[in-house]
N, C-alpha and C positions, 0 to 999 in steps of 0.2 A: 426984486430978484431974490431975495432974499430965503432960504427955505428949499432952494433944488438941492443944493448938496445932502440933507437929511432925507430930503424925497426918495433920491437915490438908494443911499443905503438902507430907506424903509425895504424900497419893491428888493431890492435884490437879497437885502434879508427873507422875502416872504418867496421870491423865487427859490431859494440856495433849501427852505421850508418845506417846499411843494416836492421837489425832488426828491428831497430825503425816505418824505411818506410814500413817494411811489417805486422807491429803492434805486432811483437814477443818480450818477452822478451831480452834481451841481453846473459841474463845468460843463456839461453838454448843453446847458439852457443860455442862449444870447438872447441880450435885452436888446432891442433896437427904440432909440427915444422917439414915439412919435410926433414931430415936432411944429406939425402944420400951424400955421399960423401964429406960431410964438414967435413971442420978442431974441433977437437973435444975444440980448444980454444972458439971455434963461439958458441958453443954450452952450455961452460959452461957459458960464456956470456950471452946468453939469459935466462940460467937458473936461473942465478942471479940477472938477470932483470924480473922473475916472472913467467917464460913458464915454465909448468908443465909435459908439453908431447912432445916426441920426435918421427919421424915417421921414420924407416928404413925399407929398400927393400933387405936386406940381414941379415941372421941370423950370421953370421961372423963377420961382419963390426956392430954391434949392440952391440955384445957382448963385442967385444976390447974398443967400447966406454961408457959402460957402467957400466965398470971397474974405469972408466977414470972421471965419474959423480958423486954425492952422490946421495944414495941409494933413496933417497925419488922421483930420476924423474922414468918419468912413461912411458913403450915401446911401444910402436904402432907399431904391422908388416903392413905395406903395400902393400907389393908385395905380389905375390905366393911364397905359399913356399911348397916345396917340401917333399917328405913322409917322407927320411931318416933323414928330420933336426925337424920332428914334438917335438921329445923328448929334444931338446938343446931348441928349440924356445917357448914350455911352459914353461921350466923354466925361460926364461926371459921377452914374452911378457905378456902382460895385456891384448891389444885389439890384434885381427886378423880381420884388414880389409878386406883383398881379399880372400873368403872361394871361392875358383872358382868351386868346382865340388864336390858332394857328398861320394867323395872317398875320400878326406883329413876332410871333415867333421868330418865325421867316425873315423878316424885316432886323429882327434885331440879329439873327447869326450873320445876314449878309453886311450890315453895318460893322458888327463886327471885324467878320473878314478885312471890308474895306481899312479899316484902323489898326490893324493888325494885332488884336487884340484877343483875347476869351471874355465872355458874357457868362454870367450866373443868374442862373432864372428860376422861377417856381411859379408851377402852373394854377390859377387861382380857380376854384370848384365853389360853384352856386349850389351850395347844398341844399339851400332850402326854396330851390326853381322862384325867387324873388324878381319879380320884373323891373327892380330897383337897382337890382346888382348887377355886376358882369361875372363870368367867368364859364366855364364848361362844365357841361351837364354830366350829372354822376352817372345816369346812366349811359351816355355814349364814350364817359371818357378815355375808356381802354383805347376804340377803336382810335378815337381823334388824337390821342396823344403818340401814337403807335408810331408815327412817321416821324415824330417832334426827337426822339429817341438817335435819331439817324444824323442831324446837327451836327455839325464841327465845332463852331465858333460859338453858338449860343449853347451853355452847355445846364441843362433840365436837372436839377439834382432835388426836386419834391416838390411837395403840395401848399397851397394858402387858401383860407376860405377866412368868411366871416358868417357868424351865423347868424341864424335868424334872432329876431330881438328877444328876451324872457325876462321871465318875471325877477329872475334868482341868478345868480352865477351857476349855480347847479347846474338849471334848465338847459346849457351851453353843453354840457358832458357829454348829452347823446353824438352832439353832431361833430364833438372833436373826434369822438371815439370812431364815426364814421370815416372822417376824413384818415385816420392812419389806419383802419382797415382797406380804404380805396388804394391808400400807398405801397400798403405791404402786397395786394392782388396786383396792384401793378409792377412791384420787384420780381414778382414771381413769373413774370412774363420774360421769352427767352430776349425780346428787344431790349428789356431795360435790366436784368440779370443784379437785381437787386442793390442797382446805383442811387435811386431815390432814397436820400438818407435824411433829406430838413422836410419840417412840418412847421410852418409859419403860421399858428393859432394861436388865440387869447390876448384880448385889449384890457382896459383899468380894471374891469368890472367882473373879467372871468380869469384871469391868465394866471390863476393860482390852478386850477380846476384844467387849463389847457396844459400846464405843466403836467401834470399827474398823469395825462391823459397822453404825454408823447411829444410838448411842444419844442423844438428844436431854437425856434425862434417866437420870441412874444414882442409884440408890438403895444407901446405903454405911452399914453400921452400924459390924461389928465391926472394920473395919478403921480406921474414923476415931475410935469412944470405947473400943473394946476389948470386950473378951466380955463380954455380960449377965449383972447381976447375978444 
């Protein structure tokens, strides 16, 4: 275990770095730790060196470790997740990064509702039409998101993408810069009236490059607990 707590103030040094050069605040940038498959030691580790949010790609593996944490950290789903796990996964997460399709949308405001709760979502964009990935196509997503806008209980507040793979951390620039032009055409739209305010881009490998470029939230596995087991 030894080593997350220096991990830590590595990235959020080179976060608090990224921001400077692009003339944003610091504190606008959230780290979420992406924590799949780590040992839940790494995790209380870093939670006791200061990291507030943890990011799981499974509503299973989330829940056994968050038995395992004290109650004050905060869940982040990452992945997709699925209809029949909507009701386990509101009661434990906070955010929903990867809303990939209008039919879990749905699924999570009325869960919601049912639990008498608010839902915080962000709509995940397949930027680079990957048949590997999920999320909503850039070109239709004004219209498909248009109704998502209207939600009570699941409440839409930006974008997530992952891009396609490159050579560089560079290579990444184009399609972060795409995704916060999609966001800002869609503030400008009278349904959403410029409420899309998070932009959940940038993993170990670009998320200096995704800050620069707008990222509200960066998602940081290996480079904060080290390569998966």
């Amino acid at each position: 275990m030894n080593g997350v707590a220096a991990r830590l103030a590595a990235v959020l040094g080179r976060i608090d770095a990224a921001a400077v050069r692009a003339g944003r605040d610091p504190a606008s940038v959230r780290l979420v730790g992406a924590s799949k498959l780590q040992p839940v030691g790494a995790l209380r580790e870093a939670f006791a060196a200061g990291l507030a949010r943890f990011g799981e790609n499974r509503v299973q593996e989330a829940q056994a470790k968050a038995q395992q944490l004290p109650p004050a950290a905060e869940w982040h789903l990452l992945g997709p997740l699925q209809s029949n796990k909507v009701r386990a996964a509101l009661r434990l997460f906070a955010v929903f990064h990867a809303v990939d399709r209008a039919s879990i949308a749905a699924a999570l405001d009325a869960e919601a509702r049912a639990q008498g709760r608010t839902a915080v979502g962000l709509l995940e964009v397949n930027l680079g039409g990957e048949a590997s990935k999920h999320g909503f196509d850039p070109a239709t997503l004004a219209g498909a998101a248009a109704p998502l806008a209207a939600l009570q209980d699941l409440r839409i507040v930006g974008l997530m993408t992952i891009p396609p793979p490159g050579p560089t951390a560079e290579a990444s620039r184009v399609w972060f810069r795409r995704l916060r032009e999609l966001r800002d055409a869609l503030n400008a739209r009278p349904e959403w009236g410029g409420r899309l305010r998070e932009l959940s881009m940038g993993m170990s490998e670009d998320f200096e490059v995704a800050v620069e470029e707008g990222a509200t939230y960066v998602r940081v596995g290996t480079s904060l607990f080290g390569a998966r087991p």
